[in-house]
C-alpha positions as CSV (number, residue, x, y, z in Angstrom):
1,X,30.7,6.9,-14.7
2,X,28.3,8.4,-17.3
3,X,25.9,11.2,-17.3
4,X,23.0,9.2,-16.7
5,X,24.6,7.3,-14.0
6,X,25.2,10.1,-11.8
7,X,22.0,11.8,-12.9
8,X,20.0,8.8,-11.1
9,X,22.6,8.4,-8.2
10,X,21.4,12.2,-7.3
11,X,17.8,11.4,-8.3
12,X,18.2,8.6,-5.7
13,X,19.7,10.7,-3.2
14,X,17.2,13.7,-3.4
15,X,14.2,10.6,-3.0
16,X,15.9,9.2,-0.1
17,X,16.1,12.6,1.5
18,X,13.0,13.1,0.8
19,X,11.6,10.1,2.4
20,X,12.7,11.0,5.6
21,X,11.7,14.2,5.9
22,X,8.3,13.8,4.7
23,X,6.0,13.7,7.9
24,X,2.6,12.2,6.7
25,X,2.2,8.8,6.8
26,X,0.3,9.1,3.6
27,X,2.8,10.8,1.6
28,X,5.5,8.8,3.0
29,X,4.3,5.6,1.8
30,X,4.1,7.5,-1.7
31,X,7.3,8.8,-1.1
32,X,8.5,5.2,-0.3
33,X,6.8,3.6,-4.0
34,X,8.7,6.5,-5.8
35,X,12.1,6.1,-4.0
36,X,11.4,2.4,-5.1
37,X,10.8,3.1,-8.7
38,X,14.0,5.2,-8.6
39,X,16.1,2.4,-7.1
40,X,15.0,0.2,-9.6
41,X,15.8,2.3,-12.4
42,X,19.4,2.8,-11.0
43,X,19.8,-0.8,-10.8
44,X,19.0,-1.8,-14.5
45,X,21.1,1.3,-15.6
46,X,24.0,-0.3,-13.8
47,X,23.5,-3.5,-15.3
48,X,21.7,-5.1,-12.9
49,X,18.4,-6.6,-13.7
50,X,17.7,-9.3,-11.4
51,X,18.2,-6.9,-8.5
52,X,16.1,-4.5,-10.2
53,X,12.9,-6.8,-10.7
54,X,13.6,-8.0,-7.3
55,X,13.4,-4.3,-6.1
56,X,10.8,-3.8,-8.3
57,X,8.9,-6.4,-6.6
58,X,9.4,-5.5,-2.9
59,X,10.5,-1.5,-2.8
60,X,7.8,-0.2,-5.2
61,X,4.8,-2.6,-5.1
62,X,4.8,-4.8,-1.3
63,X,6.4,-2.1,1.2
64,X,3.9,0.7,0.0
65,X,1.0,-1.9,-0.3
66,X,1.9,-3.3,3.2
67,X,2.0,0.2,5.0
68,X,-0.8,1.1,3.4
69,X,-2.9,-2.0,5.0
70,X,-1.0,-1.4,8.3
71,X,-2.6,1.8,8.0
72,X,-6.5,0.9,7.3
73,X,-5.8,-1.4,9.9
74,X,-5.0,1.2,12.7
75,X,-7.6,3.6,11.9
76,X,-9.9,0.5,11.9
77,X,-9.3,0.1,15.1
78,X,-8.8,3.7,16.3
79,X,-12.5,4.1,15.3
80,X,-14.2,1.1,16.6
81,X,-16.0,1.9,19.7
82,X,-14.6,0.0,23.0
83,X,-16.7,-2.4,24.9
């Protein structure tokens, strides 16, 4: 394995961590995008470029943009006043 390779596999690995132990929905959903942007990377630098525009695609652009629209959602709700 090259340098680069297991420069990104630790990249990944200090991402991931950091996904889960980030606590704020906000930041996790960041978190999330950049853990997807890293994946991505590590799968064209392994030769892989249909998985990485697929992860591309999904990880880093629909999760976060999903969450985040969960999110607006819930706090829509949370706020509107009951009948």
């Amino acid at each position: 394995m090259t340098l680069l390779g297991t420069v990104i596999l630790l990249m990944v690995a200090c991402a991931g961590t950091g996904v889960v132990l980030t606590r704020e929905p906000l930041s996790q959903c960041i978190a999330v995008s950049f853990y997807g942007l890293l994946l991505t990377l590590m799968f064209f630098i392994f030769q892989a470029p249909d998985v990485a525009l697929a992860q591309l695609a999904v990880g880093a652009v629909a999760l976060p943009l999903m969450i985040l629209l969960s999110m607006a959602k819930i706090r829509r709700k949370r706020d509107e006043p009951e009948d």
